[in-house]
SEBA-278861 format. One record per residue (C-alpha): residue number from 0; residue in three letters; chain; x, z, y. Coordinates in Angstrom, 3 decimals. Layout:
N
   num   residu   chaine          X          Z          Y
   NUM      Ala        A          X          Z          Y
...
//
This chain:
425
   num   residu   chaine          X          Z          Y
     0      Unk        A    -27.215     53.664    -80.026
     1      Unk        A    -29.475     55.679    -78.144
     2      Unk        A    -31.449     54.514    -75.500
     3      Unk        A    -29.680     54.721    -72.033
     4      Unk        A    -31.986     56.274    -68.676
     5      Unk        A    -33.660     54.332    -66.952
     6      Unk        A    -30.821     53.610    -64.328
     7      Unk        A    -32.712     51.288    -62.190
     8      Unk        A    -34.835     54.780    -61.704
     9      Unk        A    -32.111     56.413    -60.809
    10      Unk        A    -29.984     54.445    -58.501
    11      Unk        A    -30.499     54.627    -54.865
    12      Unk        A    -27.919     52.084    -53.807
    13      Unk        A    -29.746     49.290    -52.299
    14      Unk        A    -28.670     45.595    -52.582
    15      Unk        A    -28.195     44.289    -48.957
    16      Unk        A    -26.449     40.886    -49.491
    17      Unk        A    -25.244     39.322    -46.570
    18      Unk        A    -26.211     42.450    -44.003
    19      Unk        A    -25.462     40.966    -40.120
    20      Unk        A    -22.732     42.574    -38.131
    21      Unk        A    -24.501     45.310    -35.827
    22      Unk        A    -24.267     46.086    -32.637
    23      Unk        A    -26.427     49.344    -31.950
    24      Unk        A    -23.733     51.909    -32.522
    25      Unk        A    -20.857     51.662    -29.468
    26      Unk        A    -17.476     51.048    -31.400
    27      Unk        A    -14.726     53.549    -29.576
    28      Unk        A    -11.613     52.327    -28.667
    29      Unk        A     -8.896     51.444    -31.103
    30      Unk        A     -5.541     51.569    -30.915
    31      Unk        A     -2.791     50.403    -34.108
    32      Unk        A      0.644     51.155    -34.975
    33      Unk        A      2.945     51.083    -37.465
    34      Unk        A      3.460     54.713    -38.912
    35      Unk        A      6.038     53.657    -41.660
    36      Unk        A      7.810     50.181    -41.763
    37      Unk        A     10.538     49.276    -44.815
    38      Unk        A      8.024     49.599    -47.737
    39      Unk        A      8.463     47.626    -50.850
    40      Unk        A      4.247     46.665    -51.943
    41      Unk        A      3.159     50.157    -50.922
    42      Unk        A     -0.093     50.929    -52.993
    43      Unk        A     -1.805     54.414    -51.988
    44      Unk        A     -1.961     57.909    -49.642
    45      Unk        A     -2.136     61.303    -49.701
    46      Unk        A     -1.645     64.165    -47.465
    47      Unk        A     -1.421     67.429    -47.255
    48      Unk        A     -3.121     69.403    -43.978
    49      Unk        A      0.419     69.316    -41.977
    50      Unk        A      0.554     65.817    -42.036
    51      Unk        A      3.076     65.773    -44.892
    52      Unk        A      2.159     62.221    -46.544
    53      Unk        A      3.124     61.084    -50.302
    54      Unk        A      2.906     57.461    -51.097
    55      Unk        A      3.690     54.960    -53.770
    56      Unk        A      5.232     52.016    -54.031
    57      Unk        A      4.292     49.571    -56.688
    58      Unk        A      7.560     48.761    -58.301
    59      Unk        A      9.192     51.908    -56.840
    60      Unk        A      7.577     54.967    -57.639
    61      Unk        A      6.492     57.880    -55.435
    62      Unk        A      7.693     59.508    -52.469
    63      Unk        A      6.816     62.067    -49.220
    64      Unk        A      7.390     61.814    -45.860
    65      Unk        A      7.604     64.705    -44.003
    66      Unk        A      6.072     65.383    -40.748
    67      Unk        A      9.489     64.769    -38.877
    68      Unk        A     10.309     61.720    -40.435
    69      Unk        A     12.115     62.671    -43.316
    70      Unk        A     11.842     60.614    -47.053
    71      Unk        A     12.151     62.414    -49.560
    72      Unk        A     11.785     60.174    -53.401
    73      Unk        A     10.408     61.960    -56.336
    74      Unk        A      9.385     59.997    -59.112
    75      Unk        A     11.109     56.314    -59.733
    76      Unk        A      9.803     53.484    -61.761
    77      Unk        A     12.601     52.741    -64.722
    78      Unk        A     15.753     53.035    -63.536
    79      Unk        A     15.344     52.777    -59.762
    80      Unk        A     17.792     54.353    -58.065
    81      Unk        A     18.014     57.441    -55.292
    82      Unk        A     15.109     59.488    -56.921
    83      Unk        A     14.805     63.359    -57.682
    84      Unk        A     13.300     62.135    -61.136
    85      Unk        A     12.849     58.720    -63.176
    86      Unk        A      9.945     57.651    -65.538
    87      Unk        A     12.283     55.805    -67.574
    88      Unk        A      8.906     54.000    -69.850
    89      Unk        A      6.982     53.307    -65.913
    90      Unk        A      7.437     49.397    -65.213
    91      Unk        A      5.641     47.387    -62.585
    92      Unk        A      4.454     43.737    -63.502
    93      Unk        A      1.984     41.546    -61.513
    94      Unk        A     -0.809     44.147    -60.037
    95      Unk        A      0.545     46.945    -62.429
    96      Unk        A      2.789     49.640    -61.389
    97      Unk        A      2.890     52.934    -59.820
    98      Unk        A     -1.121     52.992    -58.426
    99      Unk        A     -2.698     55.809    -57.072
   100      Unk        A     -2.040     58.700    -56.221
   101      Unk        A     -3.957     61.732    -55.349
   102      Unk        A     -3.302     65.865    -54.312
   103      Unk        A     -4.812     68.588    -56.625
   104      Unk        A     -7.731     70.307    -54.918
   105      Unk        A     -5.238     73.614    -54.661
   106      Unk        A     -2.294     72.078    -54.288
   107      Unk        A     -1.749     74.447    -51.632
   108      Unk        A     -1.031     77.028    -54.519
   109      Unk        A     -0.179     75.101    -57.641
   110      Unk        A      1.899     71.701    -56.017
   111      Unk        A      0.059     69.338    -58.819
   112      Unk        A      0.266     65.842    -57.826
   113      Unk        A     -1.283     63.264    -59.793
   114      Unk        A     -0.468     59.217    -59.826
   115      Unk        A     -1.462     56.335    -62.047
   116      Unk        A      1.118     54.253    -63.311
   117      Unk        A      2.070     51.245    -66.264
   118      Unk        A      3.975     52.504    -69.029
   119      Unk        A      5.761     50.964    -72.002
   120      Unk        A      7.885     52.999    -74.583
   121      Unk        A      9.938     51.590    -77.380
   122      Unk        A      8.149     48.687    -78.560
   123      Unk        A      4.927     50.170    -78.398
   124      Unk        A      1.943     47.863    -76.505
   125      Unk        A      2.194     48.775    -72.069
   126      Unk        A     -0.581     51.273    -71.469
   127      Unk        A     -2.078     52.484    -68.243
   128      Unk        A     -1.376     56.365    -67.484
   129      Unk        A     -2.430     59.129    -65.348
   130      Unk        A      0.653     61.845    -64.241
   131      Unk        A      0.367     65.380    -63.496
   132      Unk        A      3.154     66.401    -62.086
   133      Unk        A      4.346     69.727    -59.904
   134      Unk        A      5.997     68.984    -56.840
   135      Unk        A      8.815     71.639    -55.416
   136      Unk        A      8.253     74.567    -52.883
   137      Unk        A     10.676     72.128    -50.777
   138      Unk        A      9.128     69.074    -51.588
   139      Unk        A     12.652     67.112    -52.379
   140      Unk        A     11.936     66.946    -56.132
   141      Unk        A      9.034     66.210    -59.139
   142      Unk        A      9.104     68.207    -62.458
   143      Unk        A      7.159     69.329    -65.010
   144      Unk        A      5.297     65.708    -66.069
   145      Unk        A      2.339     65.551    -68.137
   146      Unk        A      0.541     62.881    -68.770
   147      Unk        A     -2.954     63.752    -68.983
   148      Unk        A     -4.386     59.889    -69.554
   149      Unk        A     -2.171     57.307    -72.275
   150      Unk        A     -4.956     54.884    -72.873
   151      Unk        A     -5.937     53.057    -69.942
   152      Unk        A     -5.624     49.179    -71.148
   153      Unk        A     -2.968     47.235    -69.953
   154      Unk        A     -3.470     43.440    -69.586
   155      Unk        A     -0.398     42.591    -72.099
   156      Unk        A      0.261     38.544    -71.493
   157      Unk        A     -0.613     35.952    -68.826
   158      Unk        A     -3.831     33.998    -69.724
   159      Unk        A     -5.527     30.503    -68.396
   160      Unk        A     -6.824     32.258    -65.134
   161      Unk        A     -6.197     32.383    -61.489
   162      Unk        A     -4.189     35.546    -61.126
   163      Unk        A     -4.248     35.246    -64.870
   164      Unk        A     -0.052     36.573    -64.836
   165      Unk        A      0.260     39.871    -66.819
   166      Unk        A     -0.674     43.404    -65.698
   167      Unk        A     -3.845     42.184    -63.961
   168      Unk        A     -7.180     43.485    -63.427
   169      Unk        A     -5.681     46.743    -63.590
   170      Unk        A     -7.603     49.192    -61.318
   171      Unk        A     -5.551     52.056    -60.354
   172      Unk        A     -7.253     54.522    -57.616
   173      Unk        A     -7.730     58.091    -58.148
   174      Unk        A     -9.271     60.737    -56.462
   175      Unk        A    -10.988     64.236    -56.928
   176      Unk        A    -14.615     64.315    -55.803
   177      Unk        A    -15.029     67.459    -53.294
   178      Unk        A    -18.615     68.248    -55.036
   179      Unk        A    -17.819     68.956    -58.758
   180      Unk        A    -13.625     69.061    -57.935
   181      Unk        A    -13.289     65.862    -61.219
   182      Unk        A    -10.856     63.458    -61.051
   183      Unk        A    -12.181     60.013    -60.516
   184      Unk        A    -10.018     57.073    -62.055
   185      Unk        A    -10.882     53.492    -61.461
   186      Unk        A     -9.935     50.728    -64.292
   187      Unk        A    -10.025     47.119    -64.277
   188      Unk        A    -11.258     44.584    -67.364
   189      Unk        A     -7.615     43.088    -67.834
   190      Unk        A     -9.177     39.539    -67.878
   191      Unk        A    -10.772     40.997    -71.297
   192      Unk        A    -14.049     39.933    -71.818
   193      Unk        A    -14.655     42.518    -74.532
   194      Unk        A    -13.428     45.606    -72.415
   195      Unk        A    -16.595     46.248    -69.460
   196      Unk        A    -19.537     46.486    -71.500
   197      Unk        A    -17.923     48.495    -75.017
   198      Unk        A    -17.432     52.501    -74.857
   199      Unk        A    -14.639     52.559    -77.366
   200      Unk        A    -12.218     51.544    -74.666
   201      Unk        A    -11.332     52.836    -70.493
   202      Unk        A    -10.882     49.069    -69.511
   203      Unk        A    -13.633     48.082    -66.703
   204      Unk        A    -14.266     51.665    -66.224
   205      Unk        A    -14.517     54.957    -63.627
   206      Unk        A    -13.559     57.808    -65.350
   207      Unk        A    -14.359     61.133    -64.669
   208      Unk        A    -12.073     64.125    -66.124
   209      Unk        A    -10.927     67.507    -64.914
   210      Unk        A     -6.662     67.909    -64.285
   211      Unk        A     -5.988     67.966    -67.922
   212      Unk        A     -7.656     64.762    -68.791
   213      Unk        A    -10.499     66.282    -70.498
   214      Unk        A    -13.800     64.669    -70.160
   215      Unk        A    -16.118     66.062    -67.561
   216      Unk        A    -19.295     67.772    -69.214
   217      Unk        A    -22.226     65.640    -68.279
   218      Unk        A    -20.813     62.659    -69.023
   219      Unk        A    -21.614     61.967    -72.810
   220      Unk        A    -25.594     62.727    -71.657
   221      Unk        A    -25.518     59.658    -69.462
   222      Unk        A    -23.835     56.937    -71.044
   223      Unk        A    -24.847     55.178    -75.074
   224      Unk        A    -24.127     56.979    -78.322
   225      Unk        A    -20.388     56.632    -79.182
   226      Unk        A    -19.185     56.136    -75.624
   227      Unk        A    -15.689     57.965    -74.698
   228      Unk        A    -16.382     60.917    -73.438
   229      Unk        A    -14.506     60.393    -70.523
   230      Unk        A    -16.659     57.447    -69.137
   231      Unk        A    -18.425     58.053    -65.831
   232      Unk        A    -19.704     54.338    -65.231
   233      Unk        A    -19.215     51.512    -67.632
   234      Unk        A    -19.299     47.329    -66.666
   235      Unk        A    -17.008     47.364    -63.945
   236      Unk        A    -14.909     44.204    -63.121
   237      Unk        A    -11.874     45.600    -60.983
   238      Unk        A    -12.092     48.194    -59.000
   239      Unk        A     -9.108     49.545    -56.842
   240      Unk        A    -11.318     51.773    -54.499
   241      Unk        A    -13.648     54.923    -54.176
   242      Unk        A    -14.690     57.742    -52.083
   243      Unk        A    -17.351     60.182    -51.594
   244      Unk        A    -20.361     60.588    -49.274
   245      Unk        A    -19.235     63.079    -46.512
   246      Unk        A    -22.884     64.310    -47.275
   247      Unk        A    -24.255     64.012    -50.322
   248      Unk        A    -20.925     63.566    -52.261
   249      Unk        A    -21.893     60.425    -54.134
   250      Unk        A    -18.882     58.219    -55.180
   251      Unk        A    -18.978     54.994    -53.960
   252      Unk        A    -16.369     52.559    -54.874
   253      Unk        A    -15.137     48.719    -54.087
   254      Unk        A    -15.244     45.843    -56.812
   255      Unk        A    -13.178     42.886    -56.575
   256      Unk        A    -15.258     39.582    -56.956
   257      Unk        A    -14.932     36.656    -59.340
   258      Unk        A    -14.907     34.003    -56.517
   259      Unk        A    -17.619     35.144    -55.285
   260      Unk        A    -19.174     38.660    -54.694
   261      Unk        A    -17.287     41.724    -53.607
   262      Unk        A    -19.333     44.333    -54.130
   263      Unk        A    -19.452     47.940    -52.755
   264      Unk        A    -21.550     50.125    -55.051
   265      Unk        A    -23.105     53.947    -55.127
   266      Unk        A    -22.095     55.323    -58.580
   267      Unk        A    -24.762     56.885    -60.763
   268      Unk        A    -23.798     59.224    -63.499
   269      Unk        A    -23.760     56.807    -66.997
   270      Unk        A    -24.951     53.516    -64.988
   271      Unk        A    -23.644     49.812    -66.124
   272      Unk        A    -22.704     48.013    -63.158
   273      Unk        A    -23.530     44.229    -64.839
   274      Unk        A    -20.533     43.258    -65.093
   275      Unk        A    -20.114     40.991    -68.627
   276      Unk        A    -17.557     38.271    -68.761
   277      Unk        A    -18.461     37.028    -72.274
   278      Unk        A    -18.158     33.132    -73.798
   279      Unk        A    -21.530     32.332    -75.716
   280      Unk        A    -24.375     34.519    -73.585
   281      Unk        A    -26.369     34.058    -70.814
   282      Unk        A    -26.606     31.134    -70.942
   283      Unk        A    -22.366     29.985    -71.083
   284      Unk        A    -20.538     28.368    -73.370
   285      Unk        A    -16.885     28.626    -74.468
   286      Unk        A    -14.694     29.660    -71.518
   287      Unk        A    -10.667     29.695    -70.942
   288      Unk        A     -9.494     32.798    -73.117
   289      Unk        A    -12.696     34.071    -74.320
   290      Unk        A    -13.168     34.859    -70.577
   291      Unk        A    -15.823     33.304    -68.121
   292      Unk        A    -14.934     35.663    -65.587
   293      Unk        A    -14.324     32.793    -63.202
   294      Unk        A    -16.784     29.926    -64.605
   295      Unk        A    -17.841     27.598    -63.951
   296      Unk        A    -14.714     25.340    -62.158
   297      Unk        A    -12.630     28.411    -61.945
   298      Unk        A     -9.377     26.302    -60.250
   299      Unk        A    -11.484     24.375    -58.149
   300      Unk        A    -13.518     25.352    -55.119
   301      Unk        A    -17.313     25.367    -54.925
   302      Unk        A    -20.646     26.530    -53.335
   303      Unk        A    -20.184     30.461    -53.891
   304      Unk        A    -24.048     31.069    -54.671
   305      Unk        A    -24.132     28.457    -57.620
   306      Unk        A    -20.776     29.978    -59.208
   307      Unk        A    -22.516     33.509    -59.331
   308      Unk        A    -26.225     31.959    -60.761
   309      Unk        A    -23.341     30.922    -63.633
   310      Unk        A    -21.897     34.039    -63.639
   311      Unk        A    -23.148     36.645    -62.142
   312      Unk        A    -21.143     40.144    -60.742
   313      Unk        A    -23.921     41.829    -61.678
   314      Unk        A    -25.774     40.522    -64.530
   315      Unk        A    -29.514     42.090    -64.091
   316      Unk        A    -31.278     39.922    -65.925
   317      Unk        A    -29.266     40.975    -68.947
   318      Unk        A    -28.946     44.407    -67.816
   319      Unk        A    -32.273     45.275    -65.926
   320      Unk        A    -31.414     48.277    -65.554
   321      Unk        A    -27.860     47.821    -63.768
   322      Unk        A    -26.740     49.420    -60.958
   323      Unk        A    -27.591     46.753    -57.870
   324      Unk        A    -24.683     46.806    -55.939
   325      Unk        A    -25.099     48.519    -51.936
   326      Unk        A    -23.395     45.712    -50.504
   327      Unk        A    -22.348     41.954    -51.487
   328      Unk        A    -19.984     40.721    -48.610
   329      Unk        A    -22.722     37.851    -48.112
   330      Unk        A    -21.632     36.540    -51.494
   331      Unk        A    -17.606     35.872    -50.714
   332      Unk        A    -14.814     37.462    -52.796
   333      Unk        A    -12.429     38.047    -50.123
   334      Unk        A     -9.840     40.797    -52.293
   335      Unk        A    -12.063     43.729    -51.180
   336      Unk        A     -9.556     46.920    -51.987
   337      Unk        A    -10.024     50.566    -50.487
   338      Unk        A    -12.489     53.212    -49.172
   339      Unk        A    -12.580     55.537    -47.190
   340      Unk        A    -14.703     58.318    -44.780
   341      Unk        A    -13.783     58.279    -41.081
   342      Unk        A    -13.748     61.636    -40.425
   343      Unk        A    -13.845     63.447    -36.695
   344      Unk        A    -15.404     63.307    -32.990
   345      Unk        A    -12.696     61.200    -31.382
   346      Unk        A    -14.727     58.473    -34.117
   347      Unk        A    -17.390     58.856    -31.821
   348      Unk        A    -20.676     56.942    -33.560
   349      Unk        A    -18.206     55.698    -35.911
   350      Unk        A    -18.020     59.621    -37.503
   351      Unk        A    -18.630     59.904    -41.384
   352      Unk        A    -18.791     56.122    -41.698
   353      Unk        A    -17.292     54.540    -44.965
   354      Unk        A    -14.320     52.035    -44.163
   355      Unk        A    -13.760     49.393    -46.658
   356      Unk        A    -10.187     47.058    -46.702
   357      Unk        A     -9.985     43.331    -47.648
   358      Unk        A     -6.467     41.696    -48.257
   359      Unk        A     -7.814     38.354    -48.058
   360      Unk        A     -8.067     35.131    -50.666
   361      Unk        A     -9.345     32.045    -49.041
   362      Unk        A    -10.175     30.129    -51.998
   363      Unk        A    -11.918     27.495    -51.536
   364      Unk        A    -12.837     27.150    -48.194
   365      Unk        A    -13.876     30.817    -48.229
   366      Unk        A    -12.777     32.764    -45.117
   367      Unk        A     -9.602     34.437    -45.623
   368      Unk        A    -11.454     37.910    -44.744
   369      Unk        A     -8.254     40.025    -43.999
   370      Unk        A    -10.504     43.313    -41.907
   371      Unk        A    -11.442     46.683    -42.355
   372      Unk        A    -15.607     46.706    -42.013
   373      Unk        A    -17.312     50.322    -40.908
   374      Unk        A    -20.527     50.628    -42.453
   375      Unk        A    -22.867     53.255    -41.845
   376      Unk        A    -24.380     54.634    -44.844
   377      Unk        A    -27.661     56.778    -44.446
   378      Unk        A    -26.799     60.481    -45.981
   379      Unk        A    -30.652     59.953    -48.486
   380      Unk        A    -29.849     56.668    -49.863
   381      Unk        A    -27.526     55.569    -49.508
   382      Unk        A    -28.629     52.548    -47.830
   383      Unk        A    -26.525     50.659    -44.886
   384      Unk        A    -28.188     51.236    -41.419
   385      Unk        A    -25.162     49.302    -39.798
   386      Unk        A    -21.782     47.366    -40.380
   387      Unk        A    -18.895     46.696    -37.659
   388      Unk        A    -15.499     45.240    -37.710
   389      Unk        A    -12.421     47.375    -37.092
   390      Unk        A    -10.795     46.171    -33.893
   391      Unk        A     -7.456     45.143    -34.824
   392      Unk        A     -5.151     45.293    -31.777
   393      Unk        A     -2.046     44.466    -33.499
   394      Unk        A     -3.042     41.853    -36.006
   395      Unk        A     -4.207     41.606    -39.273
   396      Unk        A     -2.760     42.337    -43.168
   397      Unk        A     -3.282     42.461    -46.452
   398      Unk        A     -5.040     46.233    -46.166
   399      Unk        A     -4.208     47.980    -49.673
   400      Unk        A     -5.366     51.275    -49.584
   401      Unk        A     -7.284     53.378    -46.971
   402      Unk        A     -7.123     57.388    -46.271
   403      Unk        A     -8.327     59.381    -43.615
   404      Unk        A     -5.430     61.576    -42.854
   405      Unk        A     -5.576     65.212    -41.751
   406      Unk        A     -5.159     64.566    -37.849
   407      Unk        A     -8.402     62.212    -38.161
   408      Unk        A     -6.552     59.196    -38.112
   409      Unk        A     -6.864     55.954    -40.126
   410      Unk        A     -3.875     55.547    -42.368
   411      Unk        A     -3.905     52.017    -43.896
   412      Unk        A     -1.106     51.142    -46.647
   413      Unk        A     -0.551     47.158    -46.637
   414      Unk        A      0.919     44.754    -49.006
   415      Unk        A      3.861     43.341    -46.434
   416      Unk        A      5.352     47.009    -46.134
   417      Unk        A      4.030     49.083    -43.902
   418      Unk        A      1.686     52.017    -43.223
   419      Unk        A     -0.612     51.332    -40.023
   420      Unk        A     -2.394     54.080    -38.179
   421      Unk        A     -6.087     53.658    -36.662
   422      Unk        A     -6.818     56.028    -34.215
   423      Unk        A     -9.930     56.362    -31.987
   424      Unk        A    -10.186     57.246    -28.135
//
């Protein structure tokens, strides 16, 4: 294996555990509604410029609604009924099903749609896949599927773990970067110790590939000899969100916590982000399913800082040269899931500011968390020059996914079955 770059030389993300809520920028006023009610475990957005949204639901499929209303449903999971077209090996289980889903940079001419979903044919092992599909002139109907990703791991059978059921630690966001037009696609370790820190596999993973699943060129210079070529970022834990600077493009993406420690962190091309669940090293012993992920006392509650000196969310003093994380939600693991870029005037101060989603845990004694934080990220850093709460007029959720839609508007998909919409006055 060759040696890897120096990516403590390279990163510019700045570890600012614990950061204070500011008050120097004036938050503008918030209003919240419900733009879609009904939903069965909605997952993720996308839109097209006339407000035209798709969405998925996790043990449904995919579907648009149009800007009068309208449903229309393209692509079901198995068998599920009232949809254009059926995936009949696409199965939801636990935090597995139909993921993410993202809009081809020209869909305005070509109609490509892309999703993530679990997949099981015959009686072959479940797999993780990305979809390209082309969506009709009249948007009532999906054809033409290709799946452009088969290999994404799948977490097979429940294990001795909190959320330890099958399907979990299964990542699932995708998006195209607007700087180099790749598709991004997040993985999770599958409560697989030997997935993060190993090249020969996507688990614990960001991907980086162009609309045929081809890896991106640049991405074999950055990581070790022998990695898949498709590897952006390696020693990931979970993560279900990312977005990119509205500046200087750089990806930044959410990682779910281990009791302790959400992180947010600013990707670097071929950078290990620590994570390394492994019985027998750093100083551990043998752990529940060859996987410490959750050591030491993982059923039982304790001080949050002494759980990660045991096992750390980013492990820098076996990987030095690990990506240190941007933020650390002052050490809690509160189910941090989305990102986004607010995105318009009516924002006010809050313009171009990243928005991250928690849907809560309160393990523990650890605050249930359930918000939507607004941290300002410098454009040269990124560092954090500022963090707010989202006002929430109407209440709290468990905030899933987080896009920015084309009126300016915050459009928030949440586990109990509804779409809310953030807008600013």
């Amino acid at each position: 294996m060759r040696k890897k770059p120096s990516l403590r030389s390279l990163c510019v993300a700045v570890a600012l555990a614990g950061l204070p809520l500011a008050v120097q920028a004036k938050a503008p006023q918030i209003s919240q509604s419900v733009y879609m009610d009904g939903l069965e475990s909605p997952w993720d957005l996308a839109f097209m410029p006339d407000g035209t949204m798709f969405f998925t639901e996790k043990c449904k499929g995919l579907s648009v609604r149009l800007p009068d209303g309208t449903v229309n449903n393209l692509l079901g999971m198995g068998d599920t009924d009232g949809y254009s077209m059926n995936g009949e090996d696409l199965f939801c289980d636990g935090q597995a099903g139909m993921n993410g889903v993202t809009l081809d940079p020209d869909f305005a001419d070509n109609h490509t749609i892309y999703v993530y979903s679990a997949s099981r044919t015959g009686d072959n092992p479940a797999v993780n896949r990305v979809l390209r599909l082309n969506v009709s002139d009249d948007l009532t109907s999906v054809s033409e599927r290709t799946d452009i990703v088969t290999d994404i791991p799948f977490k097979q059978a429940p294990s001795d773990h909190p959320f330890g059921g099958s399907g979990a630690h299964n990542g699932g966001r995708i998006r195209f970067s607007p700087d180099d037009g790749f598709l991004y696609v997040t993985t999770g370790d599958n409560h697989n110790s030997s997935l993060p820190q190993f090249g020969d596999n996507l688990g614990g993973k960001v991907l980086r590939i162009d609309g045929n699943g081809e890896a991106a060129p640049g991405n074999t210079e950055a990581t070790p000899d022998g990695f898949d070529p498709r590897i952006f970022t390696y020693g990931h834990r979970n993560v279900q969100g990312i977005a990119f600077h509205p500046e200087s493009h750089q990806p930044i993406i959410t990682e779910h916590g281990p009791w302790h420690t959400d992180e947010v962190n600013a990707l670097v091309p071929g950078a290990n982000s620590g994570w390394d669940p492994r019985p027998n090293m750093a100083g551990r012993g043998d752990c529940p399913d060859d996987y410490c992920g959750y050591q030491p006392n993982q059923n039982e509650g304790m001080d949050r800082k002494e759980r990660a000196a045991y096992m750390s969310m980013t492990d820098l003093e076996t990987y030095p040269d690990a990506m240190q994380p941007l933020w650390t939600n002052d050490g809690y693991s509160q189910g941090i899931s989305s990102a986004a870029f607010l995105e318009g005037e009516q924002w006010g101060d809050w313009d171009g500011r990243l928005v991250v989603s928690f849907m809560g845990i309160g393990f523990g004694g650890t605050p249930v968390g359930q918000r939507i934080n607004v941290i300002d990220l410098a454009a040269d850093g990124p560092t954090i020059n500022d963090i707010a709460e989202m006002p929430m007029p109407e209440g709290s959720a468990r905030f899933r996914g987080l896009v920015t839609g084309p009126d300016g508007a915050l459009y928030v998909a949440v586990d109990e079955g509804q779409v809310h919409r953030f807008t600013a006055e």
